[in-house]
C-alpha positions, 0 to 999 in steps of 0.5 A: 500500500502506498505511503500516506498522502500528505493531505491526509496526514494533515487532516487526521492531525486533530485526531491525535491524543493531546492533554487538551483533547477530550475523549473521542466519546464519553458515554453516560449512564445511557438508557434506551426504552421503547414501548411495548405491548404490555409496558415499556422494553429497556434496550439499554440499561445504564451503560457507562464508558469513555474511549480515548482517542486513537483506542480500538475498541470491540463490542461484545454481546449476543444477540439481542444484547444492545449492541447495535442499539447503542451505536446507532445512539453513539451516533445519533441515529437513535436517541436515548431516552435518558443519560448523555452521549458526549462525541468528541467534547460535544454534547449531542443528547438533545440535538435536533436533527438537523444539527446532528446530521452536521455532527455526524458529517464532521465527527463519525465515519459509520460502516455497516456489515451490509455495506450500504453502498448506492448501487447506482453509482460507483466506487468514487461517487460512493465516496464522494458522497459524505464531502457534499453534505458539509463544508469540507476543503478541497476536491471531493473526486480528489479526495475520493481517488486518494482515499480509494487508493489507500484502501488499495482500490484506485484501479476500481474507480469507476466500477459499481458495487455490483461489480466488486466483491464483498470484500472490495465493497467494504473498502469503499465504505471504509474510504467513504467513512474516512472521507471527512478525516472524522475522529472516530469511527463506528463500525457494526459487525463489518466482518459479517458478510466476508469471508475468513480471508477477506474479514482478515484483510480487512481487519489489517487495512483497519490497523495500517489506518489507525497507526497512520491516521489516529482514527479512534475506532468502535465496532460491534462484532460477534467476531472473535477474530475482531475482538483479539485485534482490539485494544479493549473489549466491552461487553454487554449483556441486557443492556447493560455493560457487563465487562469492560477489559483492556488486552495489554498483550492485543495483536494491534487491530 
């Protein structure tokens, strides 16, 4: 893979830990309740954590457990009935839509295990994507073409996902999760839908982007292979966090 791309070393600088910096997300007795037919279902039941910056961090749990709950609330996707979802010293509890899609922009980069590509269009216009909902320097094709050539995709430019494989799918939505240089990135069981080689090339592209770029990264797996790569494992269990272990010895993500 080719050495990072001085524009994207610039942009990633604000990621870098410093004593001023706050956490990448701090996340504060955080409730999730929804209606049900005879009362109220608690998704998430009081869950605590903060994640440094520059941390991998796995989620853990069965399913049914939270997970996917509680990173659609870190995200703001979802919106927690009660407690704090604090992202990058930003406070994004009560925020109206319309200012959490701007956060969102700047702050997340999300990948899902079904890839969530737009069929029509191809690799780099998938890309492109994020650069036009906000206020972000420079050429989106530009940047488009760099961050596929890191992911090792700047042959596929022009190709649809229809044309590409699972494995060569999820690069593009790495780069395209990657393409505002947000500090942190979420991730919902991205090695789902791979195949034990293509799940593992994955999972080293992830690690060369997180010693190169500070990335913080969160991913929700049931895979044990994701969890042993992570810097620190959380688990959850009835929505509630039920371990929280830090792997001293981890072979780095």
């Amino acid at each position: 893979m080719s050495d990072l791309a001085p524009s994207l070393a610039r942009s990633a600088a604000p990621a870098a830990a410093t004593p001023e910096a706050p956490p990448a997300l701090d996340v504060r007795e955080l409730w999730r309740s929804l209606p049900f037919a005879t009362g109220v279902l608690d998704i998430l039941r009081g869950i605590t954590f903060r994640v440094d910056r520059g941390e991998f961090v796995a989620i853990m749990g069965p399913s049914g457990s939270g997970k996917s709950t509680l990173l659609g609330c870190i995200s703001g996707l979802d919106l927690p009935s009660r407690g704090q979802v604090i992202l990058n010293g930003i406070d994004i509890t009560h925020m109206k839509e319309s200012q959490l899609a701007s956060i969102r922009n700047r702050t997340v980069g999300m990948v899902f295990q079904a890839y969530n590509l737009i069929p029509t269009l191809t690799a780099q216009e998938n890309v492109e994507i994020p650069l036009y909902a906000g206020n972000h320097p420079g050429s989106p094709s530009a940047r488009a073409r760099e961050l596929l050539e890191l992911v090792g995709l700047g042959h596929r430019l022009g190709h649809r996902p229809n044309q590409l494989s699972g494995g060569e799918q999820q690069r593009v939505a790495v780069a395209r999760a990657l393409a505002t240089a947000p500090p942190l990135v979420i991730a919902d069981e991205p090695t789902g839908n791979l195949d034990a080689a293509a799940g593992t090339a994955l999972l080293d592209l992830l690690g060369d982007l997180r010693r190169r770029t500070g990335t913080t990264f969160v991913v929700a797996t049931h895979d044990t292979s994701v969890a042993e790569r992570a810097s620190r494992v959380l688990h959850i269990a009835d929505g509630q966090l039920v371990g929280d272990r830090r792997q001293d010895g981890h072979r780095d993500l």
